[in-house]
N, C-alpha and C positions, 0 to 999 in steps of 0.2 A: 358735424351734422349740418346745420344752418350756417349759412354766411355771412357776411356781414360788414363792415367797420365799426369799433369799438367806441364807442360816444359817452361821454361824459359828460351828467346834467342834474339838475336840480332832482330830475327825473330817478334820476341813478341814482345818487347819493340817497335818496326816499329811499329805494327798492332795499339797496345795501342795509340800509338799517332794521327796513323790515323785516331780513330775513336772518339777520343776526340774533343770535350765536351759531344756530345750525349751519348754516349754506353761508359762503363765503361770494359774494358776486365779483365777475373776473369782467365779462364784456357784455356787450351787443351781439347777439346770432342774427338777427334776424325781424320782420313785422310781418304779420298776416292779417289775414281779417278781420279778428275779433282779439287781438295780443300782439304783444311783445314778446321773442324767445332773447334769454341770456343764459349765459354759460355760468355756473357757478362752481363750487367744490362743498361737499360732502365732507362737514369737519367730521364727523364721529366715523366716517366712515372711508375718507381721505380718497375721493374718487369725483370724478367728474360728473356732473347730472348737468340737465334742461331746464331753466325754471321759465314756466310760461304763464304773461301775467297780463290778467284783463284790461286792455286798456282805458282810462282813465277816461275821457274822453267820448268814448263809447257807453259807459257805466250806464246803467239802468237796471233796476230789480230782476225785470227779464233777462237781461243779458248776463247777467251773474249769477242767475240760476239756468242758462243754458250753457256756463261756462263750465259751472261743477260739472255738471251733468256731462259734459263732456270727458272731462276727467273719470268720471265715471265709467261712462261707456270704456275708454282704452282702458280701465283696470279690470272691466270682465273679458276683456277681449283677450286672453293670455294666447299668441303666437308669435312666432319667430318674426313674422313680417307686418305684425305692427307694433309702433312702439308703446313698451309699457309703461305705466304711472305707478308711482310710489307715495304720492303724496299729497294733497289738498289744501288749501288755509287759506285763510284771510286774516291777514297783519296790518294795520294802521290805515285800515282801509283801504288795504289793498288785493285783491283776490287771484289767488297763483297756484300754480298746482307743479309738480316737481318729476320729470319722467328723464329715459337714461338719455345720456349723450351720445347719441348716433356719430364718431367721428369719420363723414363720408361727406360725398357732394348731393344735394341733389341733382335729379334728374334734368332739373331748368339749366344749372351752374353748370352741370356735366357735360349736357349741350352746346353751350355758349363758350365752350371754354374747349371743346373738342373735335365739337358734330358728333354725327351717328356713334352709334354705339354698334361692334361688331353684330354680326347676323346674329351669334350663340349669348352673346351680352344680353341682346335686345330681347331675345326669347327668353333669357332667365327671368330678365325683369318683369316682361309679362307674367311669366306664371308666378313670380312673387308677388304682385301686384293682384292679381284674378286671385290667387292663393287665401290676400288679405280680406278681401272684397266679400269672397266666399264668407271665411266667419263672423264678418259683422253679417252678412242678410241671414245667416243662419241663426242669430242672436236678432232678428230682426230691427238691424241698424243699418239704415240709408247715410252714405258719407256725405253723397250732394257736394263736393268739393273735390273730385278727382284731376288732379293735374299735376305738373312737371313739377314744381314746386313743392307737392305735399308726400315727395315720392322720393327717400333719397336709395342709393346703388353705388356700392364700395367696388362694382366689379363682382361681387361670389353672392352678393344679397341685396332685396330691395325688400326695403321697408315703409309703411304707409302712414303717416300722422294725419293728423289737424283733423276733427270729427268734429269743430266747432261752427259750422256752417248750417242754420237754420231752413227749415224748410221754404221758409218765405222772409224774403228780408223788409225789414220796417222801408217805409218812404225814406225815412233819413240815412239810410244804408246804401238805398237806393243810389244817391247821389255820392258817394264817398269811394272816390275812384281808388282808393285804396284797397276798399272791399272788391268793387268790380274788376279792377286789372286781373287780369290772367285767371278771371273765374269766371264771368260769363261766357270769355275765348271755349273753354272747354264744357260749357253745359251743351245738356241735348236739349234738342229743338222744343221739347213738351215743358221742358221745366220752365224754360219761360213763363208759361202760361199756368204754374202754380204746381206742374205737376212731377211729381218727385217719389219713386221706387227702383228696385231694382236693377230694373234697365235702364233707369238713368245714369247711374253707376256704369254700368257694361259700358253704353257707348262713350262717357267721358274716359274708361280705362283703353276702349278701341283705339282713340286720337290719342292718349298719352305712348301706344303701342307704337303706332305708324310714326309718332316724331322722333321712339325710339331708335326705329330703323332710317329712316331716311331724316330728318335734323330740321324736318320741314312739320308745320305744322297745319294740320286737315284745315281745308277748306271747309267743312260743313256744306259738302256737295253729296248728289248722290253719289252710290261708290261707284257706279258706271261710269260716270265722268272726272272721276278723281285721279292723280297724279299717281301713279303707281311705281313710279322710277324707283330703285334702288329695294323694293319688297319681294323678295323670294316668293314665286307663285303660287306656292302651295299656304306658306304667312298670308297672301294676298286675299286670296280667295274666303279666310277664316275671317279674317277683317272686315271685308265685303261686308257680311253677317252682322258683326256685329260695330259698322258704321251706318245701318240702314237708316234714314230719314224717320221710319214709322215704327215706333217701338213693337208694333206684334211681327215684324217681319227680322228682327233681331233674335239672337239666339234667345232658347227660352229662361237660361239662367246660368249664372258667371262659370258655374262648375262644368256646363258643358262648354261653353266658351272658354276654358283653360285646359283641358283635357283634347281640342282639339288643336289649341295654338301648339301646344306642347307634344302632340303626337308628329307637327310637322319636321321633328328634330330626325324622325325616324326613316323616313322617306329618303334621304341620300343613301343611305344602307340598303332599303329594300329594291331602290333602283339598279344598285351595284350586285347584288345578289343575282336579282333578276338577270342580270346581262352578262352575268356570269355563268349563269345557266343556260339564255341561250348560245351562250357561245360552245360551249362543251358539249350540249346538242348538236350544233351544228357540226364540230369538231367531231364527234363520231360518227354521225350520218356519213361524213366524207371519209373516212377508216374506212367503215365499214361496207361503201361504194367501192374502193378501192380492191378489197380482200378476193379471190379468186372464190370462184364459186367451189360449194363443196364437191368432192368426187366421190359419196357414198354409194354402193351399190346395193342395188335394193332387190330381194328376191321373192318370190312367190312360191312354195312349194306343197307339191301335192302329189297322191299316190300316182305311177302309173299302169295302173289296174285297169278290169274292165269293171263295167256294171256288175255281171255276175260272176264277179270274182269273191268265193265264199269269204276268202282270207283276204277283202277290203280292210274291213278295220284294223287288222295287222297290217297292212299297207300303209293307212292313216298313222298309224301309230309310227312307224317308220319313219314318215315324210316330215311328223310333225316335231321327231328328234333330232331328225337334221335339220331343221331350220331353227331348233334350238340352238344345237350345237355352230351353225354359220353367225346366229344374231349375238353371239359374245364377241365379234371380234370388231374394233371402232369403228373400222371402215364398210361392216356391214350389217345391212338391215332386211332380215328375212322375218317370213312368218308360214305359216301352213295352212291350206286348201283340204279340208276334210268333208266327208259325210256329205251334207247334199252341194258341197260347193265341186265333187267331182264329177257331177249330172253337166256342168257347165260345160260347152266347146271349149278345150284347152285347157279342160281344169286338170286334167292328168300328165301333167310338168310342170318341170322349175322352170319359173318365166325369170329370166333376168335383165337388169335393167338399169343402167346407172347415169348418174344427174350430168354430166359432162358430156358424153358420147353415147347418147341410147344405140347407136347404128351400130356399134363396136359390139357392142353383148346383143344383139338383137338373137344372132343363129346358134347361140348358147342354151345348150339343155343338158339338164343332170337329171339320170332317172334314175329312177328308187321304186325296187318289186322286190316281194316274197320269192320262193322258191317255185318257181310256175312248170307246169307240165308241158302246157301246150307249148310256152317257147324256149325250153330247154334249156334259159339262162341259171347261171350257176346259183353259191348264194347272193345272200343279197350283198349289196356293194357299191361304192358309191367313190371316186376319186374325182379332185377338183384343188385347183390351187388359184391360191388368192391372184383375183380378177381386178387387173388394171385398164383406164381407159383405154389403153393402146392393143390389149391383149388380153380374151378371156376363155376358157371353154371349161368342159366338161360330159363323162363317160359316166355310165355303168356297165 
């Protein structure tokens, strides 16, 4: 979890005692603002824990009760991506609280020791990080301390510590560059001025984002003018957001600023999809430009009777069996001309007509009559064979 070199001191040999018989003290992890972390073991329970202890130095009643309290806070906070506490006490005057051993780097170490963090690395982190953020303001807990350092990432998890950062630091805090290194680097522009929620969080979690991707660390400029090298444009534009100078122009809260960091995971897929599509679009369009038009022929049929020919409707009936009988077959498309559509010029024949060569069928006519008197045609009757562009007619 924390790094370190292992130091051995009046210091230590205190600690070690205090914590005797339980916890076993092995080294130095690490100093933050208001502690010391060291690595101990878990006699009863033969496992590695954190033991994090108020520094001596700093001691004041406030600070030892914003220490618990601290303690505190990470023991309601049960999630994956922050670390848990197991335990509280004060031994020989000395105030420590005991949570698991994170074996990973931080985020600060991971950097310095790597650069960037892959494009899919830097996005996990972020939404483990907005993940953790979320249920402290959901518990209504302000961390006030977001940065590379309070952030460690094995590669598959990040996880978030150190909740022991005051809302407003004493004068004497003030100056102890211990507290301020790499903690005012990552405040937002209001906190200075006392002012500490939500969105102070957001935009300290924004700049720990951007250094994730690119190894470089926010300028605290607008994001118009800020270095955007090496941030995938769709990361970029989420960032924008929530790197804005003016906390109401920031996103309105960490869960929709993780929901959209983490939606830009999505966007290479839907790009490929999309062009995927129109290529196959296109790829038919151009098929289907190619394919010869169809050569359907199309027919019109109707009685050839007169007006006052009693036995029309038997006529009708006729003309409209045979256009039955011609519309079964694939190549052709007829229909019938009855009742007042025989009133019409030329509505007494088969008009034929097909999509290739109208000119070819144009003098083609099939007629279809009853048994008539006046023009002594036999019965009725009707021969015609299937009609090609090149060749079509038809008798009764």
């Amino acid at each position: 979890m924390f790094s370190g070199p292992g130091n051995v001191s009046a210091f230590f040999e205190r600690l070690r005692a205090a914590l005797a018989p339980d916890y076993e003290l092995v080294r130095e992890l690490g100093s933050g603002g208001m502690g010391t972390v060291y690595l101990a073991r878990d006699v009863r329970l033969d496992s590695s824990v954190a033991v994090k202890v108020l520094r001596p130095e700093l001691w004041t009643v406030e600070a030892e009760t914003q220490f618990v309290e601290e303690a505190r806070i990470l023991r309601r906070l049960r999630h994956a991506n922050i670390v848990p506490v197991h335990d509280v006490d004060e031994r020989q005057g000395l105030t420590f609280y005991v949570m698991d051993y994170l074996a990973g780097d931080t985020v600060q170490s991971r950097l310095e020791e790597s650069g960037p963090l892959s494009v899919d690395g830097a996005r996990k982190l972020g939404r483990d990080l907005l993940e953790a953020l979320e249920v402290a303001h959901q518990n209504r807990v302000i961390h006030r301390d977001v940065k590379p350092a309070n952030v460690f990432f094995d590669g598959e998890r990040g996880v978030l510590t150190d909740f022991g950062i005051a809302r407003r630091l004493t004068e004497e805090q003030k100056s102890d560059l211990r507290i301020l290194q790499g903690t005012a680097a990552y405040m937002a522009p209001e906190q200075f001025a006392g002012v500490a929620d939500a969105r102070t969080d957001l935009y300290s979690a924004g700049m720990v984002i951007y250094e994730a991707f690119t190894g470089r660390r926010w300028a605290k400029t607008a994001p118009n003018a800020g270095d955007w090298a090496g941030v995938p444009f769709f990361v970029a534009r989420v960032l924008r957001r929530a790197l804005e100078l003016d906390p109401t122009n920031r996103w309105p809260d960490v869960a929709s600023f993780r929901r959209r960091l983490w939606h830009t995971r999505v966007w290479p897929y839907q790009r490929n999809a999309i062009g995927i599509a129109i290529g196959c679009t296109l790829l038919g369009l151009g098929i289907r430009a190619s394919m010869p038009a169809p050569s359907t022929l199309r027919f019109h049929v109707a009685a050839a009777t007169s007006e006052a020919d009693p036995e029309a409707a038997r006529s009708d009936s006729v003309a409209c069996a045979l256009a039955q009988s011609l519309d079964r077959y694939p190549e052709l498309s007829a229909h019938c001309v009855s009742g007042l559509g025989r009133w019409w010029p030329g509505g007494a024949h088969i008009a034929v007509e097909t999509a290739t060569e109208a000119a070819c069928a144009s003098g083609c006519e099939v007629r279809a009559s009853t048994r008539s008197r006046s023009s002594g045609h036999g019965p009725i009757g009707a021969s015609w064979r299937r009609a090609l562009p090149t060749a079509c007619s038809g008798h009764s």
